[in-house]
N, C-alpha and C positions, 0 to 999 in steps of 0.2 A: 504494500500500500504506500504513497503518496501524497505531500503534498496536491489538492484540486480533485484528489479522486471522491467519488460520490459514495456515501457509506448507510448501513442500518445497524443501529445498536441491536445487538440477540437479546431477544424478550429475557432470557434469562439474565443479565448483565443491568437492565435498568431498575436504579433505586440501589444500586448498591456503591463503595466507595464513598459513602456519604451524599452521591449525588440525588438531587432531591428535581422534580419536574422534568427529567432528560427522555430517551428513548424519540425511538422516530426514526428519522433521516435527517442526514446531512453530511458537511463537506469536511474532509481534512484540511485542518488549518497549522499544521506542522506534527513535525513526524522527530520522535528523540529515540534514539539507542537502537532503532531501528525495530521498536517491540512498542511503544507506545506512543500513543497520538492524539492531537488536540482537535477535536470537530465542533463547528458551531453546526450546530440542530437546526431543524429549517424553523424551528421555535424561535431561535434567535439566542437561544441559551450556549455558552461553551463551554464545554466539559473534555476532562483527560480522560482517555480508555487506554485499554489494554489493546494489541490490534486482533487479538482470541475474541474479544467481546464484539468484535465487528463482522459485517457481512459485507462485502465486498459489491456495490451493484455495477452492475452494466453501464458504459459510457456511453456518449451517443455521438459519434462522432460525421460531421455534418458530412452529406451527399451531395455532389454535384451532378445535376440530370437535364440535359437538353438544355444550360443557359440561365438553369436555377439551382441555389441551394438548399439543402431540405435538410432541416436540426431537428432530430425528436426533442422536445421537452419535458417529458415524464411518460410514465410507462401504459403502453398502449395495452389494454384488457377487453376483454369481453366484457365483463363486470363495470371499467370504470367507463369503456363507450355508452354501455347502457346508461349509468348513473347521469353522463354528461348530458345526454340525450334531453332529460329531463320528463314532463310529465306530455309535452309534442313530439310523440311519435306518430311521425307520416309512414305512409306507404312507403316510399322510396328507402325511409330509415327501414323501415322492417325487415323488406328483401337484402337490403346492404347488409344490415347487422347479422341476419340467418346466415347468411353465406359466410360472415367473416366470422363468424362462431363455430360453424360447420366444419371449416377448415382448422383454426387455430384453437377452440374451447373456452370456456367460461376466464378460465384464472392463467392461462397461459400469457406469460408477457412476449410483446410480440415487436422488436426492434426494427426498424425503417432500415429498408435495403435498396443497392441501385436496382434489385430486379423484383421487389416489391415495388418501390414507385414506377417502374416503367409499365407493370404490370394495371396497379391500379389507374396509372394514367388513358390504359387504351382500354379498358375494358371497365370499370365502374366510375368514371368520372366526376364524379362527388363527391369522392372518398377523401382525399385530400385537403378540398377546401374545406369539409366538415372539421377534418382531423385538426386543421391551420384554424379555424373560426371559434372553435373547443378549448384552445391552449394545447394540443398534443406534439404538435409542430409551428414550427416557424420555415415561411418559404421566403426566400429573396432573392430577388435579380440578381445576376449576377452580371458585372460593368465591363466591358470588355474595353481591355489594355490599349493604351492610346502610343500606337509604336512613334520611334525617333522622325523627324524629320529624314529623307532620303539622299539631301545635299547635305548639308551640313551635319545632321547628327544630333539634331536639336531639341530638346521638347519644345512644340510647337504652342502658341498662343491659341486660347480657345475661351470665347466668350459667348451670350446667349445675345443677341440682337433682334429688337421689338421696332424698331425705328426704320423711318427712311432718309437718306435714299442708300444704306445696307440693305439685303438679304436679310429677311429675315427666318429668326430660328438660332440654330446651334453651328457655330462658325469654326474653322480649326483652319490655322493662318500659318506659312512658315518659307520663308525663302520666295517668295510670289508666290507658293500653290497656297492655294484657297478653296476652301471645302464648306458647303451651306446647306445644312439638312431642317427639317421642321425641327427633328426629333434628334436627340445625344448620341442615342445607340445609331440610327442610320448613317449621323455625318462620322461617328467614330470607325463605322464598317466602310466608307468610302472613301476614309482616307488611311485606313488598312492595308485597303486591296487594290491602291494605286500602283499603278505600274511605270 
């Protein structure tokens, strides 16, 4: 275990060492002698264990898919999909939910994969933005790199322009080439793939 890694106190371990309100989940916040460690509880509380009295949880380490990145945020269930759900349950959720129970089960924790998102992206389409609108995940664009200037080596100047007599939109300027899209991502793909 380490420093940032994500932990669970064992039910048998809280309330003892004199600690008083602990148990739960939470983070390591330092690691001594290589045998015990400091975690603040998602309580807010920080308490010393043992690292025997911890459970080690899954990390979730972000996806890149098609131009987005996909971070799980906590642990995806049968159980807490339901919970989140709440007391609107549509059609649409029913059929989703059956099948994703069907496949993975009530209590089974189920980690975001590039061939889980690719999966749910072409075949239940909903699934995602549920999962992101819940708190289960966070999705974001992802910005694509704005290469050097091709004469000089430059980072190029780039500003948004609303005014005339400019172009207007998103401008990327360097050595006289000149690039002017509505949008960030197209004038940044166009002046990429100059030749």
């Amino acid at each position: 275990m380490k420093v940032g890694d994500r932990v669970e106190v064992k039910e048998e371990a809280i309330g003892k060492s004199c600690r008083k309100f602990d148990g739960g989940k939470g983070t390591i916040m330092g690691v001594r002698q290589g045998t015990h460690c400091s975690v603040k509880l998602d309580s807010g509380s920080l308490y010393a264990y043992d690292m025997i009295e911890l459970i080690l949880l899954p990390s979730y380490v972000p996806i890149t898919h098609e131009g987005k990145v996909y971070t799980q945020l906590k642990e995806i269930t049968g159980e807490k999909v339901y919970e989140a759900q709440g007391d609107k349950k549509s059609e649409c959720f029913r059929k989703g939910f059956s099948l994703f129970v069907s496949i993975f089960g009530w209590m089974c924790v189920v980690p975001i994969t590039e061939k889980r998102i690719e999966g749910w992206s072409n075949t239940y389409t909903q699934w995602l933005p549920w999962l992101k609108q819940h708190g289960f995940i966070r999705i974001e664009k992802v910005e694509p790199e704005l290469k050097a200037c091709p004469f000089c080596g430059g980072k190029p100047k780039t500003w948004w322009d609303i005014s005339e007599p400019h172009e207007e939109g998103y401008n990327i300027e360097c050595c006289y080439i000149h690039v002017c899209k509505i949008f960030k991502d197209e004038a940044t793909e166009a002046w990429n793939s100059r030749d």
